[in-house]
HTML snippet that shows the backbone in 3Dmol.js (N, CA, C, O; Angstrom):
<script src="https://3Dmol.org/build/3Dmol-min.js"></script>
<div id="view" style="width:600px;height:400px;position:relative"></div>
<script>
const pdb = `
ATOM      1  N   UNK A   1      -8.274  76.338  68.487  1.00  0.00           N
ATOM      2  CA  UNK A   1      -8.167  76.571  69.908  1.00  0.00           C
ATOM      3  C   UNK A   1      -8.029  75.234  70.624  1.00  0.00           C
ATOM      4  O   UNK A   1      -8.721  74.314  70.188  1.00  0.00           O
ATOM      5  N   UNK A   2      -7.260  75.009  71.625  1.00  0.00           N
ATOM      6  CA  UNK A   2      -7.421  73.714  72.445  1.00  0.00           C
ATOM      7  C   UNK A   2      -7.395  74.294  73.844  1.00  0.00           C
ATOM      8  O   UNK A   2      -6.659  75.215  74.197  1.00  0.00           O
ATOM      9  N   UNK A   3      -8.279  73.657  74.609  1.00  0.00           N
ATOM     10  CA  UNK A   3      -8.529  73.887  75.980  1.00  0.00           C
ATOM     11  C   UNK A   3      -8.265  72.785  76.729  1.00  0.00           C
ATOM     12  O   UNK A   3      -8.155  71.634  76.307  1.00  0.00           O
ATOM     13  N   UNK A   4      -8.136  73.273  78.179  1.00  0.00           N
ATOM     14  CA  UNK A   4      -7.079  72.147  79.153  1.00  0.00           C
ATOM     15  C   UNK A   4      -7.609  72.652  80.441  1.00  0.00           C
ATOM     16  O   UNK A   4      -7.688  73.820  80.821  1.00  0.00           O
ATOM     17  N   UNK A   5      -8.053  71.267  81.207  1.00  0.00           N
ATOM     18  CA  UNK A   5      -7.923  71.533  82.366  1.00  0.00           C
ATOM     19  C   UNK A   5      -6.918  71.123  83.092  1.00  0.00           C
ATOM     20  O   UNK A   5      -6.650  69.931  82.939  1.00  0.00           O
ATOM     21  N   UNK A   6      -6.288  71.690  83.811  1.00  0.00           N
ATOM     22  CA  UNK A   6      -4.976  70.931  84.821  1.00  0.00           C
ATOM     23  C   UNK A   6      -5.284  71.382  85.979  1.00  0.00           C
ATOM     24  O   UNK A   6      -5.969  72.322  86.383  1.00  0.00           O
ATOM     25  N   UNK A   7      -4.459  70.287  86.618  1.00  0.00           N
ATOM     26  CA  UNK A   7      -4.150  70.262  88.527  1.00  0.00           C
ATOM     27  C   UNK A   7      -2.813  71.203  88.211  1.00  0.00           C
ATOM     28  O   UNK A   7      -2.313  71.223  87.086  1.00  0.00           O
ATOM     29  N   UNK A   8      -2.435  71.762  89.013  1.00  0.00           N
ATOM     30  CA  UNK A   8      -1.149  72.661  89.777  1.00  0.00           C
ATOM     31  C   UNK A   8      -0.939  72.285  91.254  1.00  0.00           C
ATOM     32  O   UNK A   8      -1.326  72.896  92.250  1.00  0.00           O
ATOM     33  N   UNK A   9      -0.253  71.166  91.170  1.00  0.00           N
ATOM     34  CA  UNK A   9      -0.215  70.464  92.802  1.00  0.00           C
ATOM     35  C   UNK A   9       0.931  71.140  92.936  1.00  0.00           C
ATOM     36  O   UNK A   9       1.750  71.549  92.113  1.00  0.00           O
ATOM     37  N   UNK A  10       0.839  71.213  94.451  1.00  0.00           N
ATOM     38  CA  UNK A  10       1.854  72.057  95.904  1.00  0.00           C
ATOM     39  C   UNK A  10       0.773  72.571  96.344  1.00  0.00           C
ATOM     40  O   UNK A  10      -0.403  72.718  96.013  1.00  0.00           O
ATOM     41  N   UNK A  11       1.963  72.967  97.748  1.00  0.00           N
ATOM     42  CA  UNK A  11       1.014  73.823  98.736  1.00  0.00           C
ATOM     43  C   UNK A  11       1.600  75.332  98.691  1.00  0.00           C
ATOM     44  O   UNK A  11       2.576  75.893  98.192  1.00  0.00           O
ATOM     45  N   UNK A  12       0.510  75.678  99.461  1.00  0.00           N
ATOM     46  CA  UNK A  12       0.733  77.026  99.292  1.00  0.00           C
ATOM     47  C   UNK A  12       1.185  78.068  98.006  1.00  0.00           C
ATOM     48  O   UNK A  12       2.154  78.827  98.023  1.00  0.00           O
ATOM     49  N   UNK A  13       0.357  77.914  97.062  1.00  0.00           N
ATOM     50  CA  UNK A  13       0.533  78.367  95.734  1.00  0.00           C
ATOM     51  C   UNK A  13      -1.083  79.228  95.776  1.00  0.00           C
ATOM     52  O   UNK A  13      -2.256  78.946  96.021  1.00  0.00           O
ATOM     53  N   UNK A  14      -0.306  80.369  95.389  1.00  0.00           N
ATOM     54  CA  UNK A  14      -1.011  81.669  94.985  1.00  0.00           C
ATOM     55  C   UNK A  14      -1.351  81.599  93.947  1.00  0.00           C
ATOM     56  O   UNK A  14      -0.650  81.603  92.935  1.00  0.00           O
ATOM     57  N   UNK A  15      -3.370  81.465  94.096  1.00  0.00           N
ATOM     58  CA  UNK A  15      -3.728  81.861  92.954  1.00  0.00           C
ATOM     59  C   UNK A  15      -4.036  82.929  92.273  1.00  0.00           C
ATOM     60  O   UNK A  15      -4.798  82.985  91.308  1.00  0.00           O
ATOM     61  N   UNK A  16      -3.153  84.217  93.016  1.00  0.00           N
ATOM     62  CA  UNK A  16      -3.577  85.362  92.806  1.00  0.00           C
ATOM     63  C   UNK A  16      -2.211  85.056  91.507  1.00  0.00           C
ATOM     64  O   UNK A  16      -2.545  85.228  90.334  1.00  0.00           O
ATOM     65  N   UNK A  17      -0.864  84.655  91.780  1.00  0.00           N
ATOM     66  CA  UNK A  17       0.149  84.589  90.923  1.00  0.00           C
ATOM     67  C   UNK A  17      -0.325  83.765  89.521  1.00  0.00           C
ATOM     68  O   UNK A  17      -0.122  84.048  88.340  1.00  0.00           O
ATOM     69  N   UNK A  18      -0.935  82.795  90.052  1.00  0.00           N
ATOM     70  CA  UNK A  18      -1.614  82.034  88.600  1.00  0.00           C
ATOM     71  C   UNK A  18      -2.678  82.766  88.048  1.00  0.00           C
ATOM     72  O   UNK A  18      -2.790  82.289  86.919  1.00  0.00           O
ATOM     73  N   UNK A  19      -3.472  83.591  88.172  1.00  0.00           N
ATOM     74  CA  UNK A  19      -4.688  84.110  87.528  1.00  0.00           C
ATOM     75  C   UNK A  19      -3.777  85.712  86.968  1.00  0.00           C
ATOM     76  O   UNK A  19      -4.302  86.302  86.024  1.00  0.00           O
ATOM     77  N   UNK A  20      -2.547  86.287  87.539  1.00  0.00           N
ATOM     78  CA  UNK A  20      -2.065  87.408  87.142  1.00  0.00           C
ATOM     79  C   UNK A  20      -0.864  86.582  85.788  1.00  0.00           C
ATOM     80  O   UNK A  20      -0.746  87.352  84.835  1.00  0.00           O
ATOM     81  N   UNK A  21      -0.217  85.533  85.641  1.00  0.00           N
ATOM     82  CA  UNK A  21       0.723  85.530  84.776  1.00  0.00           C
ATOM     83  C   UNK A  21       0.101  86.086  83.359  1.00  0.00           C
ATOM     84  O   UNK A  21      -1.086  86.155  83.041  1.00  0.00           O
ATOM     85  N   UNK A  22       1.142  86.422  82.686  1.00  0.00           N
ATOM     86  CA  UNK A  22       0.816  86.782  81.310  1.00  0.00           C
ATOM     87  C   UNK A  22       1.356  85.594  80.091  1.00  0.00           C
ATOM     88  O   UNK A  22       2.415  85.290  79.541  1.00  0.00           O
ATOM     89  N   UNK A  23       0.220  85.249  80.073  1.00  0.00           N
ATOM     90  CA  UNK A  23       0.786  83.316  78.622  1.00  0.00           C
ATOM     91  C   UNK A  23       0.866  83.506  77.640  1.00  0.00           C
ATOM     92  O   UNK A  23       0.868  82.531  76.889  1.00  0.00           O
ATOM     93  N   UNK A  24       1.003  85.198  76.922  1.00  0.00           N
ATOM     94  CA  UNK A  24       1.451  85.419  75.315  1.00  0.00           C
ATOM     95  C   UNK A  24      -0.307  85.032  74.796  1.00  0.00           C
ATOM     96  O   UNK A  24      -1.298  85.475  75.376  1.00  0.00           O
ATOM     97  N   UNK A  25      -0.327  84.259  73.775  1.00  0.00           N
ATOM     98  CA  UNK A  25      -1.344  83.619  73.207  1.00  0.00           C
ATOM     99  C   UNK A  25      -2.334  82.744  73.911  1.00  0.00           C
ATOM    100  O   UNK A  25      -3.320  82.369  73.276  1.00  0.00           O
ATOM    101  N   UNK A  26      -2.124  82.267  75.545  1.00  0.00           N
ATOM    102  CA  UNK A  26      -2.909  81.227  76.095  1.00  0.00           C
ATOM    103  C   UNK A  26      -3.779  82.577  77.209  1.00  0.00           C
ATOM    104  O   UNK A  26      -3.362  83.718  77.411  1.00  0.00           O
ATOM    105  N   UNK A  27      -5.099  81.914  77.784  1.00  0.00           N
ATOM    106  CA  UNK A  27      -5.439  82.540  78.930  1.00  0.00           C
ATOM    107  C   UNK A  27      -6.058  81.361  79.924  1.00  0.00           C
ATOM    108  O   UNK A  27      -6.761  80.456  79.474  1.00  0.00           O
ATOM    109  N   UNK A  28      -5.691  81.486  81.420  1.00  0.00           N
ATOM    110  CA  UNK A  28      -6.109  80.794  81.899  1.00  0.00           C
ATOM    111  C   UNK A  28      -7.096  81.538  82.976  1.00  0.00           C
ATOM    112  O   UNK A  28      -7.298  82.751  83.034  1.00  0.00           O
ATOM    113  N   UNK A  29      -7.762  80.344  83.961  1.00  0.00           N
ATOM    114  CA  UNK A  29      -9.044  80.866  84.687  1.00  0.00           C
ATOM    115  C   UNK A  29      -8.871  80.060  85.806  1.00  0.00           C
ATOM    116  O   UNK A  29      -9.183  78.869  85.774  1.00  0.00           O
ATOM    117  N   UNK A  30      -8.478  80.508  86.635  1.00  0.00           N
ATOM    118  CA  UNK A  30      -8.310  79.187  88.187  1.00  0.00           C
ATOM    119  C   UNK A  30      -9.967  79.164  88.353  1.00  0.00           C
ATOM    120  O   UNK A  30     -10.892  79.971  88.256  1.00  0.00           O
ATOM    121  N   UNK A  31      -9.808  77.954  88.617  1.00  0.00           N
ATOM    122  CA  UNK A  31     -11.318  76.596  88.704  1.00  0.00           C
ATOM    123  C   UNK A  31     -11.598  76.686  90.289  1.00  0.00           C
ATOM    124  O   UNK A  31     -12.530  77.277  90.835  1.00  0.00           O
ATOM    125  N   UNK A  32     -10.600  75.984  90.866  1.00  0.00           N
ATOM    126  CA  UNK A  32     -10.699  76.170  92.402  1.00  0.00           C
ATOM    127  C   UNK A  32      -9.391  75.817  92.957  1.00  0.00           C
ATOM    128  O   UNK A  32      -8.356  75.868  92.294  1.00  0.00           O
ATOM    129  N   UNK A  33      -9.461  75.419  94.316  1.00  0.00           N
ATOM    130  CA  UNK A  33      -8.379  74.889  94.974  1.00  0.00           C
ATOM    131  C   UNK A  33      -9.018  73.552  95.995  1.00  0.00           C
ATOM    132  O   UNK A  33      -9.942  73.342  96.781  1.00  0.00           O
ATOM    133  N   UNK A  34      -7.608  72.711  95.261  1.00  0.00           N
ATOM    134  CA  UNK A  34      -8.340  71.157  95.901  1.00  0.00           C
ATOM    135  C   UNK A  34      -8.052  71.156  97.643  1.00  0.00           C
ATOM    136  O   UNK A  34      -7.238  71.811  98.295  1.00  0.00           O
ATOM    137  N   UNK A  35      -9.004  70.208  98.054  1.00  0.00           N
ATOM    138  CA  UNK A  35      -8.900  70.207  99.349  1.00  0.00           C
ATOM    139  C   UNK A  35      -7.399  69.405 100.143  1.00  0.00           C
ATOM    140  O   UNK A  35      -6.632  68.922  99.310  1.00  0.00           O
ATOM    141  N   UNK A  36      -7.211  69.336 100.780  1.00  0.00           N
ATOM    142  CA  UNK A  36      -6.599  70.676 101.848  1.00  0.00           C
ATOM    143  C   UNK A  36      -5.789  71.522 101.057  1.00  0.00           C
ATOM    144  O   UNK A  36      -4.608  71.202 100.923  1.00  0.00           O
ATOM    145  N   UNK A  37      -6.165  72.429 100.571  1.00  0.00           N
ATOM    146  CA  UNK A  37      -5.388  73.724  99.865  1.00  0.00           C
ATOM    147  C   UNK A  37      -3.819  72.563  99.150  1.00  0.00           C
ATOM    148  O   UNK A  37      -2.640  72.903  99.244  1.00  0.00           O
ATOM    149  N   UNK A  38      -4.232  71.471  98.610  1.00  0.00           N
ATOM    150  CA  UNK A  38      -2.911  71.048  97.818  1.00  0.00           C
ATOM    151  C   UNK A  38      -2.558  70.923  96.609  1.00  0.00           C
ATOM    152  O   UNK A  38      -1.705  70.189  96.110  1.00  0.00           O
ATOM    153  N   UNK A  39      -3.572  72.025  95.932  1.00  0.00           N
ATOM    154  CA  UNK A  39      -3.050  71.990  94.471  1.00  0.00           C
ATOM    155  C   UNK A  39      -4.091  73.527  94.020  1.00  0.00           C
ATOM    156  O   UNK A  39      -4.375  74.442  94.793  1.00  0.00           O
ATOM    157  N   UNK A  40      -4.398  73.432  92.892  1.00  0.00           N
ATOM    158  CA  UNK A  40      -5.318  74.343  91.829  1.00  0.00           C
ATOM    159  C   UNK A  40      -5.615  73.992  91.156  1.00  0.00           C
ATOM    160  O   UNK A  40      -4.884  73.056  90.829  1.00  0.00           O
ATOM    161  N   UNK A  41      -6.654  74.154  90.335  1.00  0.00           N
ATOM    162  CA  UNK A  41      -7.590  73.528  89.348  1.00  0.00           C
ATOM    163  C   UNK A  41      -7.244  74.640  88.207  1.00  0.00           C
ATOM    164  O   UNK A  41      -7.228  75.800  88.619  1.00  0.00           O
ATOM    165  N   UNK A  42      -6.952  74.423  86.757  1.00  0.00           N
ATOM    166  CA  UNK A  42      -7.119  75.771  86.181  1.00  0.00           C
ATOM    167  C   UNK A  42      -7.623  75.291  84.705  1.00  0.00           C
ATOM    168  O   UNK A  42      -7.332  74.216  84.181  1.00  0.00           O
ATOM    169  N   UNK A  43      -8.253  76.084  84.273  1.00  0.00           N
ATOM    170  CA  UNK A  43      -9.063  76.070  82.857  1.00  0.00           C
ATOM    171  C   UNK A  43      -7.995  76.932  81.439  1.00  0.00           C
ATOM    172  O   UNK A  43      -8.003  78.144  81.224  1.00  0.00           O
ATOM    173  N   UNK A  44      -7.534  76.347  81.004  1.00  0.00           N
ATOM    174  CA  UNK A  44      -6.405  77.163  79.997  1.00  0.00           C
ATOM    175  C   UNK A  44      -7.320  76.790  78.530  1.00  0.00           C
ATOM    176  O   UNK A  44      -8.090  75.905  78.158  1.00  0.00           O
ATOM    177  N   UNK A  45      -6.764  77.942  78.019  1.00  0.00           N
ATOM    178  CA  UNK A  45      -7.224  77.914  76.205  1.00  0.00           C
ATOM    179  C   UNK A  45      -5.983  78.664  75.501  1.00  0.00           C
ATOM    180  O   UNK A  45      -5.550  79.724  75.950  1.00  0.00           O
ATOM    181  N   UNK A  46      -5.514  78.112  74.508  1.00  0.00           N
ATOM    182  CA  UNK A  46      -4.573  78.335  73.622  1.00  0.00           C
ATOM    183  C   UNK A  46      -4.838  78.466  72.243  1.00  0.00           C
ATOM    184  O   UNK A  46      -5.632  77.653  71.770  1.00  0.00           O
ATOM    185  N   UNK A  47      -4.281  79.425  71.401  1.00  0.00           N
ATOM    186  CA  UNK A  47      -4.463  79.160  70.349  1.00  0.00           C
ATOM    187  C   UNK A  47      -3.989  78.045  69.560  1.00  0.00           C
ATOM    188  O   UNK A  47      -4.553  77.612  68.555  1.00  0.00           O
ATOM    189  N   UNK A  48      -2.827  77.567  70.118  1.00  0.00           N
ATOM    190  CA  UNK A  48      -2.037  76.031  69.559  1.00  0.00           C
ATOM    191  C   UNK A  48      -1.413  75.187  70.411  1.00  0.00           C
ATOM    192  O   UNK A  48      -1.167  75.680  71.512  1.00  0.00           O
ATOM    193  N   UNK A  49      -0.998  73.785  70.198  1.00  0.00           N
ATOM    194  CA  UNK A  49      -0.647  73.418  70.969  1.00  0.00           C
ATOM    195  C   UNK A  49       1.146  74.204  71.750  1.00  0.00           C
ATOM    196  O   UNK A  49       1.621  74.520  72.841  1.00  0.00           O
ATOM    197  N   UNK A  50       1.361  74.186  70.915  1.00  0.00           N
ATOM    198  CA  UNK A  50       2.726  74.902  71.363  1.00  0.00           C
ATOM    199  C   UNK A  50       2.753  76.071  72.427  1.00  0.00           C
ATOM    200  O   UNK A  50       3.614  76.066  73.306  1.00  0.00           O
ATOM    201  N   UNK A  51       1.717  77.166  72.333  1.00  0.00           N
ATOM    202  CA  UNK A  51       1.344  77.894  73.311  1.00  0.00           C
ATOM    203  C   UNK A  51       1.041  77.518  74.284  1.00  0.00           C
ATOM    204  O   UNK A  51       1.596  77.940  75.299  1.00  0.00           O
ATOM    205  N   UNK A  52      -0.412  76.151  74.361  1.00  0.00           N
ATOM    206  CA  UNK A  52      -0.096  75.452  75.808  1.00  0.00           C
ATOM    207  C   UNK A  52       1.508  74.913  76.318  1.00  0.00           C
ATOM    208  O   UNK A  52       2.107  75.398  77.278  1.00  0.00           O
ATOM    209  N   UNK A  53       1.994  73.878  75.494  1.00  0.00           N
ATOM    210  CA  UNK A  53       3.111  73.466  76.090  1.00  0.00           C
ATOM    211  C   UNK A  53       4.044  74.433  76.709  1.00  0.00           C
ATOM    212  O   UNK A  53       4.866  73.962  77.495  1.00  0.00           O
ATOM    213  N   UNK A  54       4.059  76.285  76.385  1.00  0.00           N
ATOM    214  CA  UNK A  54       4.752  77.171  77.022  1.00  0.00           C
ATOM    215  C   UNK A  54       4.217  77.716  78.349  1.00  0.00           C
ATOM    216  O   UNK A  54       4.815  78.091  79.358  1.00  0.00           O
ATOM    217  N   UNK A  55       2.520  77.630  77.959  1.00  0.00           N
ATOM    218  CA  UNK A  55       2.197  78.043  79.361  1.00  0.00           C
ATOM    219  C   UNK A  55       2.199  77.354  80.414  1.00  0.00           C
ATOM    220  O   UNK A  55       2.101  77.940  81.492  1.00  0.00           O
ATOM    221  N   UNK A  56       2.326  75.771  80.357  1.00  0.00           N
ATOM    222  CA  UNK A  56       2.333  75.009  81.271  1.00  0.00           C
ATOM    223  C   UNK A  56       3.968  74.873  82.175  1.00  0.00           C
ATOM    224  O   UNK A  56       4.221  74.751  83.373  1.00  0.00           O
ATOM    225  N   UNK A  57       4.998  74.980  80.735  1.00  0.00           N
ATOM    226  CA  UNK A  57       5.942  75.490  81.461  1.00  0.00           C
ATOM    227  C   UNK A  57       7.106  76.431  82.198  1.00  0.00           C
ATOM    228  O   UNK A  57       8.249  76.452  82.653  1.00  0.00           O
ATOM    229  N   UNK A  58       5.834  77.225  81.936  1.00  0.00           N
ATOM    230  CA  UNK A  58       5.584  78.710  83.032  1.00  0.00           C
ATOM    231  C   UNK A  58       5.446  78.485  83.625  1.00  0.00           C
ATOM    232  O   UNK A  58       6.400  78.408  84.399  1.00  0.00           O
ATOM    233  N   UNK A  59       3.670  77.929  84.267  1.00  0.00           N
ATOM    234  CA  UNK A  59       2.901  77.709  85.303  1.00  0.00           C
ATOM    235  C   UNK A  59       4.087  76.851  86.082  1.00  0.00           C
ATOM    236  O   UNK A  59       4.727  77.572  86.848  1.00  0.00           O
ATOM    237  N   UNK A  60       4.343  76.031  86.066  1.00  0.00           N
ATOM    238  CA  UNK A  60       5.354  74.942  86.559  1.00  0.00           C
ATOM    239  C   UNK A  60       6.535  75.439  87.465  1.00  0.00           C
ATOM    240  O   UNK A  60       7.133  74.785  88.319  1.00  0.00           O
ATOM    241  N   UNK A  61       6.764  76.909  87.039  1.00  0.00           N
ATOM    242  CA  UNK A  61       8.059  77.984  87.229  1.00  0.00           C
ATOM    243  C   UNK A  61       7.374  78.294  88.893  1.00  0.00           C
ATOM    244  O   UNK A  61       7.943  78.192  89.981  1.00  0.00           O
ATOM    245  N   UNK A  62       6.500  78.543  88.697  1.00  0.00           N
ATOM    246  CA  UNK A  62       4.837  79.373  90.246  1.00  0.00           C
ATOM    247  C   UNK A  62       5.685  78.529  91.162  1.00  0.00           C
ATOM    248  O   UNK A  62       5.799  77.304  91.131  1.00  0.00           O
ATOM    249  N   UNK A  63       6.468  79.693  92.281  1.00  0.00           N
ATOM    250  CA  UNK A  63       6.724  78.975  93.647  1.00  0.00           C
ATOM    251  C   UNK A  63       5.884  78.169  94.805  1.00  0.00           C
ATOM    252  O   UNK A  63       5.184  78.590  95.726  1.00  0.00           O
ATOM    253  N   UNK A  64       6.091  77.385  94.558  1.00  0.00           N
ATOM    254  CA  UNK A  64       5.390  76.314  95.516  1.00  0.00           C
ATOM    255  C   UNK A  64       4.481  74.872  94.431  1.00  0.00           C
ATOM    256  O   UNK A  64       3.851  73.904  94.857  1.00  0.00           O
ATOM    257  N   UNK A  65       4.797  75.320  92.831  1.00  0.00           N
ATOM    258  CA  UNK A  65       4.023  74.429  91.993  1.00  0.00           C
ATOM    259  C   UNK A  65       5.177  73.046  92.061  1.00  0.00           C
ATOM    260  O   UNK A  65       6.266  73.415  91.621  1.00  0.00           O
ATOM    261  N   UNK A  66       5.182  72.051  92.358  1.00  0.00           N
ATOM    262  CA  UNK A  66       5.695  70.577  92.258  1.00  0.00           C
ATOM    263  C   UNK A  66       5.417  69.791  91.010  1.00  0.00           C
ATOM    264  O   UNK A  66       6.181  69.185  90.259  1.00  0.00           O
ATOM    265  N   UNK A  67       3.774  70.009  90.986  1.00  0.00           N
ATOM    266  CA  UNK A  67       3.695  69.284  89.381  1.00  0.00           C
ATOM    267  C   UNK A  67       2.914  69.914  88.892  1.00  0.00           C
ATOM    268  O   UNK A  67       2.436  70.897  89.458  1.00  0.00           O
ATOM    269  N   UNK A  68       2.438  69.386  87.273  1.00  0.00           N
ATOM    270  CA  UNK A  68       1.472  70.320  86.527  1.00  0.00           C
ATOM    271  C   UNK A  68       1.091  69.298  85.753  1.00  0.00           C
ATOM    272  O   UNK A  68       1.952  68.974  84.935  1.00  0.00           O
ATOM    273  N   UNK A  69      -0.529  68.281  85.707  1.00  0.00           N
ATOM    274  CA  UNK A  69      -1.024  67.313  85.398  1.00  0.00           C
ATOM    275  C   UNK A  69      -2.234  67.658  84.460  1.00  0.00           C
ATOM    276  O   UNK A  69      -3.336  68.003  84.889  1.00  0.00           O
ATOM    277  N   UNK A  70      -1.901  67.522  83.098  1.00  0.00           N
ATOM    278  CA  UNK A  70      -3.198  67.720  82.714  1.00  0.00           C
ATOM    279  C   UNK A  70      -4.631  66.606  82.650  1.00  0.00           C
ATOM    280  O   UNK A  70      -4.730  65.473  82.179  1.00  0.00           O
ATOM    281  N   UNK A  71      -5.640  67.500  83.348  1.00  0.00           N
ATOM    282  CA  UNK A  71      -7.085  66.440  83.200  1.00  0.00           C
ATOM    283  C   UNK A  71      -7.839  66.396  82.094  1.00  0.00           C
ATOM    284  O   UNK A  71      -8.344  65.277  82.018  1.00  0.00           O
ATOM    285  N   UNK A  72      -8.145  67.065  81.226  1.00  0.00           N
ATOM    286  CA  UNK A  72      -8.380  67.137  80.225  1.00  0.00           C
ATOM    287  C   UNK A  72      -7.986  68.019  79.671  1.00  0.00           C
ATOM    288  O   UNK A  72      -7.578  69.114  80.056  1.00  0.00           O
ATOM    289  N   UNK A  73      -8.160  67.287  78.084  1.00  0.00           N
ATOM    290  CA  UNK A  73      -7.774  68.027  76.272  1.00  0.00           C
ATOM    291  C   UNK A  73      -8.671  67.814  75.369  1.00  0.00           C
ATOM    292  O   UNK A  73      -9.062  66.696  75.032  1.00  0.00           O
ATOM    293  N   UNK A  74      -9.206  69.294  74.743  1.00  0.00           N
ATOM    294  CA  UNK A  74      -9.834  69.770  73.743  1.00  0.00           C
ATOM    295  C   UNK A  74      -9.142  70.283  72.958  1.00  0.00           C
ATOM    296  O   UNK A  74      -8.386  71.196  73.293  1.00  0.00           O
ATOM    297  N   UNK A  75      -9.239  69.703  71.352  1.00  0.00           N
ATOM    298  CA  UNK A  75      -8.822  70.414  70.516  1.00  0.00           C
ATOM    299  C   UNK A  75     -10.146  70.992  69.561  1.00  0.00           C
ATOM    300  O   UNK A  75     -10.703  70.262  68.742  1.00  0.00           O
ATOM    301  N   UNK A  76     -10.464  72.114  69.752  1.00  0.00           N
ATOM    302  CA  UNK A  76     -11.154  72.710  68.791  1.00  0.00           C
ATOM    303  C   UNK A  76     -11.245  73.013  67.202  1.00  0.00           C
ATOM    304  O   UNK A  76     -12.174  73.685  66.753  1.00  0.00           O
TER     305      UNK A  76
END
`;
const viewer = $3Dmol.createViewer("view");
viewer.addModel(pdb, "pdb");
viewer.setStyle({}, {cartoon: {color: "spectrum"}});
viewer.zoomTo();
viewer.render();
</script>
């Protein structure tokens, strides 16, 4: 398993759209939203790395997402 926290910077990004996508093998958990509402915090777990690298560039697809920065990596 490897787990990830990332930023999802933009504005105005629905975390109802990020907590509903479907990531195949990954699941994620929105953390919060940074202040002034300019990004999302989200907690992802994958079974491999390759599954993250797809869900991130999904997440990335989310209208209003600009970037997708990961803060931390766990590999289990």
């Amino acid at each position: 398993m490897i787990e990830s926290l990332i930023l999802v910077e933009g504005q105005n990004i629905s975390t109802d759209a990020l907590r509903s996508m479907s990531l195949g093998n990954t699941k994620q958990l929105v953390i919060g939203i940074t202040p002034p509402a300019r990004g999302v915090i989200l907690h992802v777990t994958a079974t491999s790395s390759s599954y993250l690298g797809n869900a991130l560039l999904e997440i990335s697809q989310v209208a209003g997402v600009k970037n997708v920065l990961t803060l931390t990596l766990e590999n289990n």
